[in-house]
N, C-alpha and C positions, 0 to 999 in steps of 0.2 A: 404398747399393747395394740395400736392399730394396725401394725403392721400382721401381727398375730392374727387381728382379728378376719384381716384378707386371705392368711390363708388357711386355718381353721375354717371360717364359715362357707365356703362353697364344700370343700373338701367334707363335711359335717352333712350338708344339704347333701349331697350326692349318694351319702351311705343311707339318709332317710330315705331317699326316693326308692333305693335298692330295697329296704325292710319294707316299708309300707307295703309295695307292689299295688298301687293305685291301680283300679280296674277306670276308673272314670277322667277320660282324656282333660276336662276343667280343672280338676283338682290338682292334680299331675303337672300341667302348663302355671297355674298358679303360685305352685308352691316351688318349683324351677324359676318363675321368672322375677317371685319375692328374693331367692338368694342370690340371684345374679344382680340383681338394683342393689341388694344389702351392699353387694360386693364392691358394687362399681362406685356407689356412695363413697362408702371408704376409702376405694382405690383415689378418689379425686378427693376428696379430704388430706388424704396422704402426701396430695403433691403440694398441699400450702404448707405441708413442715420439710421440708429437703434437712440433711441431717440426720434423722429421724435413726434409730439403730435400735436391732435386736441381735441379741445373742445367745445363742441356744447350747445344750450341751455338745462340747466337740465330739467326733467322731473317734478322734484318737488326740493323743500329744499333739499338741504344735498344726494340728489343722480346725481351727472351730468353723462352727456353722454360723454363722454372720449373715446378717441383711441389713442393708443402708438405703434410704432413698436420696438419690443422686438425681443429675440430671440425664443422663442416658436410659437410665432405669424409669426416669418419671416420663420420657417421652414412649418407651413401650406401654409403659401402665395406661396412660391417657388414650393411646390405641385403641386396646384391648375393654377398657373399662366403658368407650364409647359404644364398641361396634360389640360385644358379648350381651349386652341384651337386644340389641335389634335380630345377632343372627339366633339368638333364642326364640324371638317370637316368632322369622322366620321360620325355623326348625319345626314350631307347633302344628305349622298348617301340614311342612312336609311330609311329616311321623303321622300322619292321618294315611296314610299308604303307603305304612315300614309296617312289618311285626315288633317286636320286643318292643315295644317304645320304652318302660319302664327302665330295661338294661339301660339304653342309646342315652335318654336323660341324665342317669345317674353317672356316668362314666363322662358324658359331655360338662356337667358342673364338675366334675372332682379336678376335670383340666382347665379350669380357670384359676384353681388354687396354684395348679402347681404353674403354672405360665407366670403366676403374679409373683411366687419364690423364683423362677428367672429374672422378673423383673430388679427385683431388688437385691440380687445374691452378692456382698460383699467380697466373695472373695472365690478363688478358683476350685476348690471343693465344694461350698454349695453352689456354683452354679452349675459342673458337673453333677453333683447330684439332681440336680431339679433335672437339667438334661436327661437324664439317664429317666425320671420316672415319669417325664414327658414322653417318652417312647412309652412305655408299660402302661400310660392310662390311654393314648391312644389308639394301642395296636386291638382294642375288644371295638373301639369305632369303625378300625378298619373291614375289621374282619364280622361286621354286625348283619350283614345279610345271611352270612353261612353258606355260601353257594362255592361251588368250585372256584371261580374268580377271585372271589372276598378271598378265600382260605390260600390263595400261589399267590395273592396285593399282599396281605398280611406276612404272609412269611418272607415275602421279598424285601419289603418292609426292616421286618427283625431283623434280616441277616444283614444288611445294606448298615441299620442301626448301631450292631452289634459289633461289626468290622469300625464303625466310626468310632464305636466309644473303647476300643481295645485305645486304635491307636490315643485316642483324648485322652485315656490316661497313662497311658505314656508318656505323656508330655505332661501330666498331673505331677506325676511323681517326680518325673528331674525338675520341674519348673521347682517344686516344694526343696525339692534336695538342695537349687541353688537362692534357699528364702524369698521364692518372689510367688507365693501365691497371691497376694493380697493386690485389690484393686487401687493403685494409685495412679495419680495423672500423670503424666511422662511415663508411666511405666515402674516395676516394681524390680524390674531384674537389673542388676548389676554385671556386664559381661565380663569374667574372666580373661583376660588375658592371653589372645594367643587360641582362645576357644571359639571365637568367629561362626566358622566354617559349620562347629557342632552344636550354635546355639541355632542356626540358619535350618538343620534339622529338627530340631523341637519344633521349632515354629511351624515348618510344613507340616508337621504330625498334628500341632494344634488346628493347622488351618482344616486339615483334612479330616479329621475326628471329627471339630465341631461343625466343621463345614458340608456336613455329609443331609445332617437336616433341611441346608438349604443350598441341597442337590448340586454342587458343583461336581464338574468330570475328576475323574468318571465314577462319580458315583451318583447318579440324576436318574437311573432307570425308576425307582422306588416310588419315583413322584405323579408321575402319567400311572402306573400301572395302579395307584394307589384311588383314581375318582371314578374307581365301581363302588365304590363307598356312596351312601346316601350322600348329596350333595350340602348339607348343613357339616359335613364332618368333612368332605373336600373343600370346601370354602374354608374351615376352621384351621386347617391343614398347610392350605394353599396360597391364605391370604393371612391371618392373624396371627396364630400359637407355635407352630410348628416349623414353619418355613422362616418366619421372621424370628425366631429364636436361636435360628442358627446363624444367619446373619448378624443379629444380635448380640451371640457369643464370639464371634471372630472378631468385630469393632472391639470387643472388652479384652479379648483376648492382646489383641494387636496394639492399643492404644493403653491399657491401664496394666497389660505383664509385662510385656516385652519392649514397647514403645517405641518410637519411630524412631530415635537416636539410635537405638542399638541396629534396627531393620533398614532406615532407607539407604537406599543406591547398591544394596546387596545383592547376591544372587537371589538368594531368598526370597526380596521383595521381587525380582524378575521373576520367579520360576512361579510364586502367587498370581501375580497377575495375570502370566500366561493362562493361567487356567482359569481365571476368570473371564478372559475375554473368550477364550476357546469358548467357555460355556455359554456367553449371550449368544456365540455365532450359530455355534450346531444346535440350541436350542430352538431358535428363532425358524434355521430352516426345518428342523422336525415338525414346529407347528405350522409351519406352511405346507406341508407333504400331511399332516396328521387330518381324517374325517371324520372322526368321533369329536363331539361337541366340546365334552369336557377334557378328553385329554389333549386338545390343540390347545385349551387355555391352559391346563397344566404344563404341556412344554412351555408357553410364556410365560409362565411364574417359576419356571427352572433358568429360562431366560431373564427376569428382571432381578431375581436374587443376585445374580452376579452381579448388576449395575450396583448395587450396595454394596458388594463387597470389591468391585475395580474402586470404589469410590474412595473407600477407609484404606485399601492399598495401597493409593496414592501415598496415604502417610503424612497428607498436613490438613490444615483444619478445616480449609474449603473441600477436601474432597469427604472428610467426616461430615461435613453441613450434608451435601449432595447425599450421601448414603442414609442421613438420618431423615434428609428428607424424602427421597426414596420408599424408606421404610415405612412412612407413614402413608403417602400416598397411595404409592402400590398397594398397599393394604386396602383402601378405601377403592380403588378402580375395578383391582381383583375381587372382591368379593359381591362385589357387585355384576359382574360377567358371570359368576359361577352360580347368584341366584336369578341372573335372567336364564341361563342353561338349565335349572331345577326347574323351574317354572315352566318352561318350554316342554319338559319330561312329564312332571308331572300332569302338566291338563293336556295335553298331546300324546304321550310314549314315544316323544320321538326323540332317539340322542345322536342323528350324525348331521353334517350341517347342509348335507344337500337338501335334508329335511325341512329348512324355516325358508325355503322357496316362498315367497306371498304372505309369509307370517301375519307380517304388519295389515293383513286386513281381518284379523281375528284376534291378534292380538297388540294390538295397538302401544297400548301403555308399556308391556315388556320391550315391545321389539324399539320406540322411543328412547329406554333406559339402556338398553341394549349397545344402540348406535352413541350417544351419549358417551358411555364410559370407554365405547372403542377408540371413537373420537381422543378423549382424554390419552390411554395407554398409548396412540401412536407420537403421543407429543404435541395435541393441535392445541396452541394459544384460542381463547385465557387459561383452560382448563389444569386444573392441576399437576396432569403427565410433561407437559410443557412446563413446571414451574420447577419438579425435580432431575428432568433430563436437562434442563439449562445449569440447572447448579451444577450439576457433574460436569459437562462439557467445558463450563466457566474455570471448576476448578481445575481439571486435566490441562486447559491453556494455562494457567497461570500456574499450574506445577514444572513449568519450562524444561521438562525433561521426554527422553525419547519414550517413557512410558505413558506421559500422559498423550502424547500424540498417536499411538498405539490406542488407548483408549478411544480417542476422540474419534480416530477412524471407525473403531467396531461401533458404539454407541449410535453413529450416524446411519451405520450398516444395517443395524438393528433394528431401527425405528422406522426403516425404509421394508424390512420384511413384517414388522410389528402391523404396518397398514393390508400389505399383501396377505396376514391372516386375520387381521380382524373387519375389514373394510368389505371388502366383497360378503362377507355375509350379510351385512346390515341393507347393501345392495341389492342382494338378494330376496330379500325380506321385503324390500317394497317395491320392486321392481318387475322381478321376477313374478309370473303366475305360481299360483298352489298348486302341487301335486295332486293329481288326481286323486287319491286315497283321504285327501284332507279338503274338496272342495267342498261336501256337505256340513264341514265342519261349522258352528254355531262358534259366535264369538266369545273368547273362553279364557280370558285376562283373569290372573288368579284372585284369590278375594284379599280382605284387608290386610290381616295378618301377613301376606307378602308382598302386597305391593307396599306395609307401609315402608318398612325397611328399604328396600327398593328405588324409593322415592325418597327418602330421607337422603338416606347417602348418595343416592343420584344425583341429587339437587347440592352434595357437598363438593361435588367433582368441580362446578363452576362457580361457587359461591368462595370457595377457599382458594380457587385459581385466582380469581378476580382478587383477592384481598389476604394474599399469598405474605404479603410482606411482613406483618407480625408475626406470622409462624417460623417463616425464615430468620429474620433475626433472631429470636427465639434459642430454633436451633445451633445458630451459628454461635451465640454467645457461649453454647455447654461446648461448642468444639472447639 
C-alpha cells in the first residue's frame, strides 16, 4: 500500500491545487510543499522494504501493471525524493514572477507521481506507460508561459516525444511477443536462434524511443529549445524527472530485457554507443558556441546524458556503477547551475552569459554556488563530477575492449570543453567589470527560499565528493 500511497498522493495534491485555485501565494506553497514531504516521506520509507510489490489491474491479457522496489528503482527514488522538495521551495520564490501559478503547481506535483510509477515500474508496460504520461503532465509546464516560444518548445517537445514513443513501442510489442517484458536481472529475453541481427533492431528502436527523453542524436533538439520554460520546470526537466528517466529506462531496458549476454560485442552494442559518444561530442561543442545562459547548460545535460548511457552500453557492471552514478550526481550539479541561472534572471532579467560580467560583486553567494558546481561538472577532485566521471573512465579501461577506449577518448574530450563552457563564466563573474546597464545595480542575492536549496545541494557537491565511497559501493553492489 505504500507504494500506492506515492503515487496517489501527490497525483491527488495536484488535482486539489487545480479545484481550489488558491488566490493566496502561502496557502498555495503550503499545501504543495505538505504533499511533496508526504511524498518523499514515503518515498524513503519505501527504500527500507526492497521487494516490496503492487499489482494493479492489467491493461490487457498477459501484460499487467506491476511495481517492485528494487535497487535501481530505489536509486532513482532517493534522487527524486531528496531534491523534489528543495526544488519546490525553489519554485515558491520563482512563481512570485510567473502568472498561473495555480496551473504550474498543480501540473508540477502530479509529475512527481508519475516519475515515482517510473521509479518502480516492474515491467516494460508500465514503465512505458509512466513514460508516455510523463510527456502529457509535462508538456502544460512546457508550454506555461503561453508565448510564441513556450507554444513552437512545447510542440517540439510533443513531436520529438511522440516519434520516441511510436518507436518504444514497437519494440513493446515484439519484446512481449517474444515473453520478455518483465524486469529480470540478466535480462528477460530469450534469443531465438538464428534471430541475432533482428533482435540487434528492437534494441535500437528501444534505445531510441526511450532514449529520446534523454536527448540522444539525433533526437536532442527538444532539450535546449525546451528552457524558455520557467526554470523550476527546466531544472525538473533537465536535471531530475525527465531527462534522468530516459536514461533510466535504457539501463532497465538494456540490463533487465535484453541483457548483456544477448547485446555485448554486437553491432548493436557498436551502432549504441556510437551515438552515444557522438552525443557528448556535438553536445559539449554546441554549449561552447551557445549565449543564452540556460540553453548552454541544456546542451550539457544533452551532453552528460550520454555519459549514462556510454556507461550501461558498455554492458558490465563497472560501467552500470559509473551510469548510476552519473545519474545521481549529474542530477545534483545540474540543478544546481539551472537554479544559479534562475536566480541570475530573476533579480537581474538577464539570460545570456556575457551578461554576469562582475556578477560576483552583487551577487555573491549565487555566483560562489555557481563556480562551485561548474567546478564539480568539469570533473575537478574532491567534488562529485570527479567521482562519477572516474567511475566511467575506470570502467571503459577495464571493459578492455575498442569501445571502451572510444569512450575513454570522448569522455576526456568532454570534460576538457565541459571547463571551456562553464569555467570562463565563473571568470567572468569576478573578474570581469559590470556592464554598464548593471553598475547602479544594489546587491541583489536572492532571498531564503532560494538560496536555501542552493546551498543545500551546493554544499552536497563536495560533501558526497569527499565521502563518495559509501554511495559508490552502494551503487556498485545493485550493478
Amino acid at each position: 500500500m505504500l507504494i500506492l500511497l506515492t503515487l496517489l498522493l501527490p497525483a491527488a495534491g495536484g488535482v486539489l491545487i487545480a479545484l481550489l485555485r488558491l488566490k493566496s501565494a502561502r496557502r498555495r506553497a503550503v499545501l504543495t510543499e505538505t504533499v511533496v514531504l508526504l511524498t518523499s516521506a514515503a518515498l524513503l520509507l519505501l527504500l527500507l522494504r526492497p521487494g516490496e510489490e503492487l499489482s494493479l489491474p492489467a491493461l490487457t491479457e498477459g501484460v499487467p501493471l506491476t511495481y517492485r522496489v528494487d535497487g535501481p528503482g530505489s536509486v532513482f527514488a532517493a534522487l527524486i525524493a531528496v531534491l523534489w522538495p528543495l526544488a519546490s521551495l525553489y519554485a515558491f520564490a520563482y512563481m512570485e514572477h510567473e502568472e498561473r501559478p495555480n496551473g504550474f503547481f498543480s501540473w508540477y506535483t502530479v509529475t512527481y507521481g508519475v516519475t515515482v510509477s517510473i521509479c518502480f515500474a516492474a515491467n516494460l508496460a508500465t514503465l512505458y506507460l509512466s513514460y508516455e504520461l510523463l510527456t502529457l503532465c509535462t508538456l502544460p509546464l512546457v508550454w506555461h508561459k503561453q508565448d510564441a516560444a513556450s507554444r513552437a518548445a512545447a510542440k517540439k517537445y510533443a513531436l520529438y516525444c511522440v516519434g520516441g514513443a511510436a518507436m518504444g513501442f514497437a519494440a513493446l510489442c515484439a519484446l512481449y511477443g517474444l515473453g520478455a517484458g518483465d524486469f529480470v536481472s540478466g535480462g528477460s529475453l530469450r534469443v531465438p536462434q538464428g534471430q541475432e541481427t533482428w533482435i540487434g533492431v528492437l534494441f535500437m528502436l528501444a534505445v531510441l524511443g526511450f532514449g529520446t527523453k534523454a536527448a540522444v542524436l539525433p533526437l536532442s533538439a527538444w532539450l535546449p529549445a525546451a528552457s524558455v520554460a520557467p526554470t523550476p520546470v527546466t531544472a525538473l526537466l533537465h536535471a531530475v524527472a525527465v531527462v534522468n528517466a530516459g536514461a533510466f529506462a535504457v539501463m532497465r531496458v538494456t540490463f533487465q530485457v535484453f541483457g548483456p549476454a544477448a547485446l555485448a560485442g554486437t553491432w548493436a552494442q557498436a551502432a549504441a554507443m556510437g551515438l552515444a559518444c557522438a552525443t557528448i561530442l556535438f553536445a559539449s561543442c554546441m554549449a561552447v558556441r551557445e549565449q543564452h545562459f540556460k540553453r548552454r547548460l541544456a546542451w550539457s545535460t544533452v551532453s552528460n546524458l550520454s555519459y549514462m548511457l556510454a556507461g550501461t552500453l558498455l554492458m558490465t557492471p563497472e560501467g552500470l556503477t559509473g551510469a548510476l552514478c552519473h545519474l545521481v550526481f549529474h542530477g545534483l550539479m545540474k540543478i544546481v547551475l539551472f537554479y544559479c541561472a534562475g536566480a541570475v534572471l530573476v533579480q537581474t532579467g538577464k539570460e545570456y552569459v556575457q551578461d554576469t560580467r562582475g556578477l560576483a560583486r552583487r551577487m555573491p553567494f549565487t555566483c560562489a554556488v555557481y563556480t562551485l558546481a561548474a567546478l564539480a561538472l568539469t570533473g575537478t577532485p574532491p567534488l562529485v563530477g570527479f567521482v562519477s566521471k572516474w567511475n566511467l573512465l575506470t570502467a571503459a579501461a577495464a571493459s578492455g575492449t575498442a569501445l571502451g577506449t572510444v569512450m575513454q577518448a570522448v569522455v576526456i574530450t568532454s570534460a576538457v570543453l565541459t571547463a571551456l563552457y562553464l569555467l570562463p563564466v565563473a571568470f567572468s563573474m569576478y573578474f570581469r567589470p559590470l556592464n554598464a546597464d548593471m553598475a547602479e545595480l544594489a546587491p541583489c542575492d536572492p532571498d531564503l527560499r532560494m538560496k536555501l536549496p542552493l546551498g543545500l545541494i551546493g554544499a552536497s557537491l563536495l560533501l558526497l565528493g569527499v565521502f563518495s565511497e559509501p554511495i559508490v559501493a552502494w551503487l556498485s553492489g545493485m550493478a
